[in-house]
N, C-alpha and C positions, 0 to 999 in steps of 0.2 A: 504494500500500500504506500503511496507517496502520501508524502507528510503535510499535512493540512496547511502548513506554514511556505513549501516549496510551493505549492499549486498561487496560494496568493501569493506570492514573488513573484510569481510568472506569470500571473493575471496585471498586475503592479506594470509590467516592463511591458505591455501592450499598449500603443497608442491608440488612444481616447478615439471612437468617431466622432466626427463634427457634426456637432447639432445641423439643421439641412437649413435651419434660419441663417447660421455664420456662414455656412457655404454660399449661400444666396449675397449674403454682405460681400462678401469677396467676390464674388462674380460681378458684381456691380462695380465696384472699384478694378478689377482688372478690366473691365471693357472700356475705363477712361483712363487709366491708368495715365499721367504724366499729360493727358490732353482735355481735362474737362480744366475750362476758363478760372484765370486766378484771381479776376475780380469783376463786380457788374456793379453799373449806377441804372437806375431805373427809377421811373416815376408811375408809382401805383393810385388810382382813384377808387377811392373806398366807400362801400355805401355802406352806412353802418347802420344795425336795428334798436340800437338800444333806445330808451328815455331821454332825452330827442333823439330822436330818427334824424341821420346828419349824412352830409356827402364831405370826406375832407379827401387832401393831395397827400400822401405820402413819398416822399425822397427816400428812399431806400440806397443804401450803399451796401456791397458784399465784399468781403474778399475771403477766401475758401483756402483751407478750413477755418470755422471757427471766429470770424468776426463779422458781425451785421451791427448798422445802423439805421435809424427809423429819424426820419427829420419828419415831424407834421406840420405842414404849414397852414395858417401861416406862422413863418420861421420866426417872427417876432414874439410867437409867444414860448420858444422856449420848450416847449413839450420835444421829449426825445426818448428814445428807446436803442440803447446798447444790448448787444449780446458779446462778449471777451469770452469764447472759452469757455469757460465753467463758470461762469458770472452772468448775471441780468443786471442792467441800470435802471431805471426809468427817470426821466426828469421834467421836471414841471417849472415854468417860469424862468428858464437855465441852471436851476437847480437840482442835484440828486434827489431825489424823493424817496427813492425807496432801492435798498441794494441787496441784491441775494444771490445765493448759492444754486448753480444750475442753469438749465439754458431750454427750448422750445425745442422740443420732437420733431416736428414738424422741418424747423431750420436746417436741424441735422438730415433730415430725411430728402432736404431735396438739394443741400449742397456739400454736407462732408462727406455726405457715404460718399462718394465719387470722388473727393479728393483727399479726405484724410486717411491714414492709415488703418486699416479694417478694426486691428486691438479696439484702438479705441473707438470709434462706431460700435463695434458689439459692447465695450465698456456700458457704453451710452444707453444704449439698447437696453443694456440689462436691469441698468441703474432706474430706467422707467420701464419696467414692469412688461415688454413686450418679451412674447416665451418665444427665445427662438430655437424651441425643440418642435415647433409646432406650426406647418406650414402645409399648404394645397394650392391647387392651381382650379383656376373660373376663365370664365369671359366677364369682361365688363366694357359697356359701351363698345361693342362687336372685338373686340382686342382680347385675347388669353394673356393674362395676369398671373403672377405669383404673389402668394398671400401668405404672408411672417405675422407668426403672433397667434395663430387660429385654426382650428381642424376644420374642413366641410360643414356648412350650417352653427356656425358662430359667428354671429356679426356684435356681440357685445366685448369680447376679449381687447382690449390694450392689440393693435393690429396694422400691420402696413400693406399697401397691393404697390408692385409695382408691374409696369408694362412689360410685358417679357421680351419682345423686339429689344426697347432700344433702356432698359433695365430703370426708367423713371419711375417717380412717383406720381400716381394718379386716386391713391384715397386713403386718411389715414384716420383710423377710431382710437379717442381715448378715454379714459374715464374722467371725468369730471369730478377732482377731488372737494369742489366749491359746492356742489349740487346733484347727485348720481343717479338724481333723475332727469338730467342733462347733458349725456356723452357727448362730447367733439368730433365732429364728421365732418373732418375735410376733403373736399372733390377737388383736383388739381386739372387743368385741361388748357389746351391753346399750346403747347409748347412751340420754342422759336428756338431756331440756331445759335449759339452765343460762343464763337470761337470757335473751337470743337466737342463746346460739349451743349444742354438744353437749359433752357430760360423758360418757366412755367408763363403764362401771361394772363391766365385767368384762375383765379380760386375763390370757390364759395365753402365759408362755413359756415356750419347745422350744428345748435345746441338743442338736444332733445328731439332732432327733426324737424326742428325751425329755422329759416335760414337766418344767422345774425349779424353775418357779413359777407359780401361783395366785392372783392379785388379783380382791377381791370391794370393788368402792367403795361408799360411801355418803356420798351428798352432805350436807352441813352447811349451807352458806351461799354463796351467791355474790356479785357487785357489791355489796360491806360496805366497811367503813373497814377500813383495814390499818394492826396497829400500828406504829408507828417501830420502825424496827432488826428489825424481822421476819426480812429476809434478810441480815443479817451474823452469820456465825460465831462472830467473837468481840466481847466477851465472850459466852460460851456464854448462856444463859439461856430457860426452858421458856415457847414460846410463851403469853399470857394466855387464848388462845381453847382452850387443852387444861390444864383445870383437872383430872383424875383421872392419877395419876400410875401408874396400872394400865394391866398391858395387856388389856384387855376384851376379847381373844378368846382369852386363851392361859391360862385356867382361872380365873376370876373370872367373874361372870354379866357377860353384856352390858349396855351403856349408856351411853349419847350423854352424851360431857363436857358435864357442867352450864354451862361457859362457851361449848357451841358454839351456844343457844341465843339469847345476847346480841349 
């Protein structure tokens, strides 16, 4: 008889299968591997549902992996939205308002998986609660999708689809820790060329099955020079590439900041 202690040795010195969600992370990052865009300016118009019902401009800055900014304009009041990494800002009036630990699923899902190194994607992954032992494949909107997070006939689980073509994100469920009778159902659609890699330019999200917001993108510039201090909070200061301090969709005519041209 082998000795109970040999057999687990030998089970020990086996490498591990990979869960088929990390393989999926990985297949996404090897299809862009060194060619998805390393940074994008864009201007999103947001129609928002809350208590007033509002349409504002959002200035969006990315650069990948790992830093997003949010200018709402208009720019004079200050309102901003940093993501660093493993940090969130939010700022109100050019002031920090509120600083915490962690970053949007969602952000991650539609620009580090493709360019940051997989570890940490799956890190990310894990850290919010999406199972990636646990995956199937559908159609959605005539397209066959792969689905992280979920077995066949779960659409509650913590979950991401992406397009199995060209390995984006087209819909991600999360639970709503504020309200859990409110999951987040993001729809992703419109994609555009953005270098070599894809630029979503429309996304709606569903709290609870109600839609509560509205994003309509339009690309500015991609793989450009990024000015210093672009993503530090403070001192507060209005990006150089968003020279109109209006907000262009919220009753003023439309029109592409003169400095998104430069």
């Amino acid at each position: 008889m082998v000795p109970a202690v040999l057999v687990l040795a030998a089970l020990a010195g086996r490498p591990a299968a990979i869960p088929p969600g990390e393989a999926v992370v990985r297949a996404a990052y090897d299809m862009y591997h060194g060619r998805w865009f390393v940074n994008a300016f864009y201007i999103a118009r947001m129609e928002i549902s809350d208590e007033p019902q509002r349409v504002e401009t959002w200035y969006e800055s990315v650069v990948s992996p790992g830093l997003m900014r949010i200018d709402v304009a208009p720019a004079m009041t200050g309102r901003a939205i940093f993501f660093r990494n493993d940090s969130t800002y939010e700022l109100g009036k050019g002031r920090v308002q509120t600083a915490a630990a962690g970053v949007q699923p969602l952000f991650v899902l539609l620009h580090d998986l493709h360019s940051a190194p997989p570890a940490h994607t799956i890190a990310l992954l894990n850290r919010y609660r999406f199972d990636l032992t646990r995956t199937h494949t559908r159609v959605w909107d005539g397209e066959p999708v792969i689905v992280v997070g979920a077995l066949a006939g779960d659409t509650t689980s913590n979950q991401f689809w992406l397009e199995k073509k060209r390995m984006v994100l087209v819909r991600m469920i999360e639970q709503n820790g504020a309200d859990v009778r409110k999951p987040l159902d993001a729809r992703i659609t419109g994609y555009k060329k953005a270098g070599n890699g894809w630029l979503e330019t429309n996304v709606r999200m569903f709290l609870g099955g109600v839609l509560s917001t509205a994003a309509e993108y339009t690309i500015v510039r991609v793989n450009t020079v990024v000015e210093p201090g672009l993503f530090q909070p403070t001192p507060f200061r209005r990006p150089i590439w968003v020279r109109d301090e209006k907000d262009i969709f919220g009753g003023v005519p439309e029109s592409i900041p003169q400095g998104a041209h430069h």
